[in-house]
TORPAKE-446598 format. One record per residue (C-alpha): residue in three letters; x, y, z. Coordinates in steps of 0.02 Angstrom, whole numbers, padded with zeros to 5 digits, always signed. Example, Ala and Ser with C-alpha at 12.3 -4.5 7.8 and 13.67 -1.06 7.14 Angstrom:
2
Ala+00615-00225+00390;Ser+00684-00053+00357;
This chain:
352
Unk+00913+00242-00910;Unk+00928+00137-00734;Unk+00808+00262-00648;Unk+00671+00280-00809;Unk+00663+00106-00806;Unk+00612+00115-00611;Unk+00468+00250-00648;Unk+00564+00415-00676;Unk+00472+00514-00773;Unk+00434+00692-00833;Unk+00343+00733-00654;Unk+00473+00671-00563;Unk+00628+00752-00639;Unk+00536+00909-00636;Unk+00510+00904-00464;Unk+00696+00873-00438;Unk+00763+01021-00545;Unk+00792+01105-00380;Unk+00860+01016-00307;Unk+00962+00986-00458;Unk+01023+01151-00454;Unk+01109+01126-00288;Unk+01226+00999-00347;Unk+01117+00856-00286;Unk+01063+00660-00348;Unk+00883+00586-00380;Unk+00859+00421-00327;Unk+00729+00297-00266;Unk+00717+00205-00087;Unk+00752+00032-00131;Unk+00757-00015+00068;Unk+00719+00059+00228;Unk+00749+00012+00425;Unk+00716+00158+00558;Unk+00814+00297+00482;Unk+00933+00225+00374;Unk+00914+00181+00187;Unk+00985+00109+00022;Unk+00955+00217-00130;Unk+00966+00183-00295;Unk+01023+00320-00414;Unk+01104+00327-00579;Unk+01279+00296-00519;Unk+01240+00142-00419;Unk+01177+00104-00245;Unk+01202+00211-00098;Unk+01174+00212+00090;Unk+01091+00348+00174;Unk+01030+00434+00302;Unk+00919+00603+00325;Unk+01003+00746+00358;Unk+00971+00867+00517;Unk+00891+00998+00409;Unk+00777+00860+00333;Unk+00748+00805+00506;Unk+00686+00973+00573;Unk+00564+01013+00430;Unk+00486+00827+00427;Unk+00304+00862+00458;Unk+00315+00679+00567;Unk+00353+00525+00535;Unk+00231+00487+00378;Unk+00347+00614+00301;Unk+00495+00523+00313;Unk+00562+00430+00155;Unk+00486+00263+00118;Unk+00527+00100+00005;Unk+00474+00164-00172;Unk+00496+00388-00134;Unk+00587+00473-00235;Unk+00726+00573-00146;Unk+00823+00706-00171;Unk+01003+00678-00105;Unk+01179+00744-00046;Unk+01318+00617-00087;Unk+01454+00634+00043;Unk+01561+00496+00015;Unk+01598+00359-00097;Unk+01436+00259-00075;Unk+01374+00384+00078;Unk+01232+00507+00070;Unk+01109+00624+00147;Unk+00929+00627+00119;Unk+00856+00835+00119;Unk+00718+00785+00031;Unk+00569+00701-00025;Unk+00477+00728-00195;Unk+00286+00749-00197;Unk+00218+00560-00197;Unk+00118+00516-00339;Unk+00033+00373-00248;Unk+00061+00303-00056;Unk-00028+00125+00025;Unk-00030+00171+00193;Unk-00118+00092+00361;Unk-00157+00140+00538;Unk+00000+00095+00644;Unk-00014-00011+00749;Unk-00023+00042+00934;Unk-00173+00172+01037;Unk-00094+00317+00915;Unk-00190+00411+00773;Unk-00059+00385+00667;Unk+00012+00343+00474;Unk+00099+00199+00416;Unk+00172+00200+00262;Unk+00192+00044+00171;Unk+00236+00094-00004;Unk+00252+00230-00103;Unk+00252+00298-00305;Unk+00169+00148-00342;Unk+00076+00107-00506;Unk+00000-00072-00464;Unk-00036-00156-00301;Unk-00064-00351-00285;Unk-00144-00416-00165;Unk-00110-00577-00134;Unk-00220-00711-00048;Unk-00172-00906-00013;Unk-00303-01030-00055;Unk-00285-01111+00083;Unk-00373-01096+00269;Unk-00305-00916+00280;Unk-00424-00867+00149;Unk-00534-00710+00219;Unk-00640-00598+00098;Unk-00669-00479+00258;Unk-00497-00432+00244;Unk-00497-00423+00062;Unk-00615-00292+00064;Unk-00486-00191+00173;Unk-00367-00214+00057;Unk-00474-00141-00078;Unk-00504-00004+00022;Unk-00350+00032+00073;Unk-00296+00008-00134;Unk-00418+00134-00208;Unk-00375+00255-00034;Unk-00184+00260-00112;Unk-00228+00286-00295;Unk-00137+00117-00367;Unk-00230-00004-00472;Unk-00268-00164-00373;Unk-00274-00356-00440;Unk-00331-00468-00323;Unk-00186-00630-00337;Unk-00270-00805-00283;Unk-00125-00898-00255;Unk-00111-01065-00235;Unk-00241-01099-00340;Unk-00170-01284-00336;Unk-00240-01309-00141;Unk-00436-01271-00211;Unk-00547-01398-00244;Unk-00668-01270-00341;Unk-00558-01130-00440;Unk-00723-01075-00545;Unk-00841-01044-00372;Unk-00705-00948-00279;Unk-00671-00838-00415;Unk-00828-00802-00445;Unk-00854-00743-00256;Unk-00687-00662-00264;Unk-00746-00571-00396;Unk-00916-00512-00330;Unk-00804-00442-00173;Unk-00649-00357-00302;Unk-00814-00275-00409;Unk-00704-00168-00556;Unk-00533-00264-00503;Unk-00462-00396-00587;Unk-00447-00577-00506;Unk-00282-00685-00568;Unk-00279-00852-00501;Unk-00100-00910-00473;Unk+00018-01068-00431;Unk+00199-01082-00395;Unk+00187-01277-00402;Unk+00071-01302-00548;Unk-00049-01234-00663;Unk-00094-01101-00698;Unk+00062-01055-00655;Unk+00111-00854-00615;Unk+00126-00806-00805;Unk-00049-00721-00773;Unk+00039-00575-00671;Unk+00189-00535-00828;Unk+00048-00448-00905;Unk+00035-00323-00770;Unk+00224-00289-00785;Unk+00316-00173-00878;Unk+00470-00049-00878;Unk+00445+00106-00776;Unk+00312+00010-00687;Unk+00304-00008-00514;Unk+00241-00149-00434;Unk+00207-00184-00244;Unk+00143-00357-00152;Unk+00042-00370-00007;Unk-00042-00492+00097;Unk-00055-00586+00271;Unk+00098-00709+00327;Unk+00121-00854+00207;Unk+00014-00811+00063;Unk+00161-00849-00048;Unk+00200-00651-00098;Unk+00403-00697-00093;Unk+00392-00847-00195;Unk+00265-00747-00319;Unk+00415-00606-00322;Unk+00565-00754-00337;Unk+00460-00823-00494;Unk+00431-00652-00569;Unk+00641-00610-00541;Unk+00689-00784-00614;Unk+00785-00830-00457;Unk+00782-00861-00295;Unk+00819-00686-00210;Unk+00697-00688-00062;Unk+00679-00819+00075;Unk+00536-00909+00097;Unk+00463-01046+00206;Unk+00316-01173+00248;Unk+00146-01106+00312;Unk+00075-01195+00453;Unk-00018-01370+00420;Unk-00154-01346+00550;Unk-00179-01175+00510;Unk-00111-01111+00359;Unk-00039-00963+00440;Unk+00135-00903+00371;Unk+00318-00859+00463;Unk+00385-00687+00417;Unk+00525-00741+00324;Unk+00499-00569+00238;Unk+00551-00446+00382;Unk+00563-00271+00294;Unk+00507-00189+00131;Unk+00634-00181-00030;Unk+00610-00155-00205;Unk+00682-00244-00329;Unk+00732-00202-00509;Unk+00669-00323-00634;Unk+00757-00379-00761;Unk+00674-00324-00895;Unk+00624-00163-00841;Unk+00509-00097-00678;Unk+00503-00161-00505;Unk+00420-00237-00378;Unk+00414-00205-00197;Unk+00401-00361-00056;Unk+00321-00335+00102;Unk+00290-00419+00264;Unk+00144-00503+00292;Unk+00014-00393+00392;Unk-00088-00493+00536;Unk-00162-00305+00580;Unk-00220-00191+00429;Unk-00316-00034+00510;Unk-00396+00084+00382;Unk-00282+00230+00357;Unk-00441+00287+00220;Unk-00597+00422+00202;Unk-00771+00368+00189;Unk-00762+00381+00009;Unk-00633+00219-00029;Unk-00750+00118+00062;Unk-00920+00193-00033;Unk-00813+00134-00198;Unk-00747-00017-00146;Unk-00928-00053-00102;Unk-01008+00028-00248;Unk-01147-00101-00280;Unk-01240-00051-00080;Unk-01206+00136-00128;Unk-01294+00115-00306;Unk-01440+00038-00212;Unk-01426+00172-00078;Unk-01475+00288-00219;Unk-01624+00208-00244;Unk-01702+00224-00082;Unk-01890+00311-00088;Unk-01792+00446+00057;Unk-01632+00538+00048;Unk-01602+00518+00201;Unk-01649+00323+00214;Unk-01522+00230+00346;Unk-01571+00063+00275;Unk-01634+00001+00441;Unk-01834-00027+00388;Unk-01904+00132+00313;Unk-02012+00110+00163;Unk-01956+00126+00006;Unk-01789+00063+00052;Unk-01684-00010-00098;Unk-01553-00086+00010;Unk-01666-00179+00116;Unk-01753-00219-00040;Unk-01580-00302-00104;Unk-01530-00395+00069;Unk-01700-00470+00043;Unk-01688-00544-00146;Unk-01509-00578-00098;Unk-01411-00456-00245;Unk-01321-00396-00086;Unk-01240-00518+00039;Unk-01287-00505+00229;Unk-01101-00520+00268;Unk-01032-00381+00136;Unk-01180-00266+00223;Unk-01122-00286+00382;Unk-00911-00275+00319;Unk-00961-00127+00242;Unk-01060-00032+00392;Unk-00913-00080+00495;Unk-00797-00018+00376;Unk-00890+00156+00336;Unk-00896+00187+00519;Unk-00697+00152+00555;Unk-00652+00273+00424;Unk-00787+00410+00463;Unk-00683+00401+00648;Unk-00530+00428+00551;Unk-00607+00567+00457;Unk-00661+00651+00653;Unk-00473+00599+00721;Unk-00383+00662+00565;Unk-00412+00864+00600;Unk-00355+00859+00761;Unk-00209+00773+00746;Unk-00147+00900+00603;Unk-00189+01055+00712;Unk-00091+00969+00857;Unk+00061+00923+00738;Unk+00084+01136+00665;Unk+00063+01180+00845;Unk+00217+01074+00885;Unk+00319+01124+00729;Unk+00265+01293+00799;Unk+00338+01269+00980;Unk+00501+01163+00910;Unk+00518+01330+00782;Unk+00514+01457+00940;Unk+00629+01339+01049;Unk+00759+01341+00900;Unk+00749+01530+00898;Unk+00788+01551+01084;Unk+00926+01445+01068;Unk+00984+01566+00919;Unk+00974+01708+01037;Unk+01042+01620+01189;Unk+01204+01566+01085;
């Protein structure tokens, strides 16, 4: 029952039978740090590591368990395993890493419902929200956009209003860990077999939201910055925690840096109001820049669409469309070196 109450379901035991066969355990990735891992499974937690045959097949590093995969693994000791698998994820938040490399970071995994969590305070960036979004309709979860610290705004009813003009189908819970409203808005969203995941910049309250929702204190969390409102990390790696009643969430560090890791068409639906005028337009090919006819201009100019979400959303459309370019490449040059570490391991074979 431990592991349906985390998600398990019919897709995900039938993608262990197997692996079943072989005398292994199902579990989930409750934390990860470089290559080690705890892993919940039926019996209890475990600690674990991949094994070298998991190692060698990896496709890279985005293949490598992460918080919320289920995993298919070899116990070798009392609370010991290996990892020689990874079941087929049923959704995955990922970003750009961080760094001059083409390359995917994942941030969560098998996840039904993403929050995304923004302070009331000075930190307060629509911009970014709208790579959120993206990001949260790229990794097929449901987003809510979470306005906490709803106590620290002088008007609740006008930024929800804009919040919600920027979230378009999503829905917008306002939230307090000090007063009201309170954070009973988010038990609606819970449930067992649920999986829940929280993200957001530094000190938008995520580990407080996640110590309410637990009913105690689990995480550690700290002061934002008066003159600022920027956050500490007091959240330093990913876990997911059982709830009591049944699902889980997943805590994350705050991200100062969130590049796209999405296609052109998250950002067409995150931005679905500038694509329905787009449709519009007298031409098919209109670019929006002053033709006649043009439905977008047409909007920019009575106001329906906001100079600022036009330009966030040309910006954004033109990061991913470089990812979409990027993205080829990079998976011919990964085969290529499967290929060569393939032939190396053979001439060892013959050499030994």
């Amino acid at each position: 029952m431990l592991l349906e109450s985390l998600g398990a379901d019919a897709a995900v035991f039938g993608a262990f039978q197997t692996y079943a066969a072989q005398g292994m355990t199902l579990g989930r990735v409750a934390f990860s740090h470089r290559d080690r891992y705890r892993i919940v499974t039926q019996a209890g937690d475990v600690s674990a590591e991949p094994s070298g045959a998991f190692w060698f097949r990896a496709a890279g590093p985005a293949a490598m368990p992460a918080v919320g995969d289920w995993v298919a693994a070899r116990v070798v000791g009392s609370a010991q395993a290996l990892v020689e698998g990874v079941l087929p994820r049923r959704t995955c938040f990922s970003r750009r890493a961080v760094g001059k490399n083409e390359a995917e970071q994942i941030i969560a995994a098998n996840i039904d419902i993403v929050f995304l969590v923004c302070g009331l305070d000075d930190d307060f960036n629509p911009r970014r929200l709208e790579r959120y979004l993206a990001l949260a309709i790229e990794s097929g979860a449901i987003p809510v956009v979470v306005l906490n610290k709803a106590d620290l705004c002088d008007d609740l009813a006008a930024r929800l209003s804009d919040t919600s003009a920027v979230a378009r189908d999503a829905a917008v819970v306002a939230t307090s860990s000090r007063a009201a409203p309170g954070i009973g808005g988010l038990r609606a969203f819970l449930a067992p077999g649920r999986t829940v995941a929280l993200l957001g910049s530094s000190g938008a309250g995520k580990s407080t939201i996640v110590n309410g929702l637990l009913g105690e204190d689990r995480l550690r969390t700290a002061e934002v910055r008066e003159s600022d409102s920027r956050g500490r990390h007091t959240t330093t790696h990913r876990e997911l925690l059982p709830l009591p009643g049944g699902g889980a969430l997943i805590d994350t560090p705050g991200m100062r840096e969130l590049q796209l890791w999405a296609g052109a068409g998250s950002i067409e639906q995150a931005f679905d109001e500038i694509v329905a005028a787009g449709a519009a337009c007298r031409f098919r090919d209109c670019t929006h820049r002053g033709e006649p006819g043009c439905a977008v201009q047409k909007a920019l100019d009575d106001g329906t669409i906001s100079a600022e979400r036009w330009r966030s959303y040309g910006k954004l459309l033109a990061e991913a469309r470089r990812h979409e370019l990027m993205a080829e490449p990079l998976q011919a040059q990964e085969a290529k070196r499967k290929l060569k570490r393939l032939h190396k391991a053979c001439r060892d074979m013959y050499k030994r």
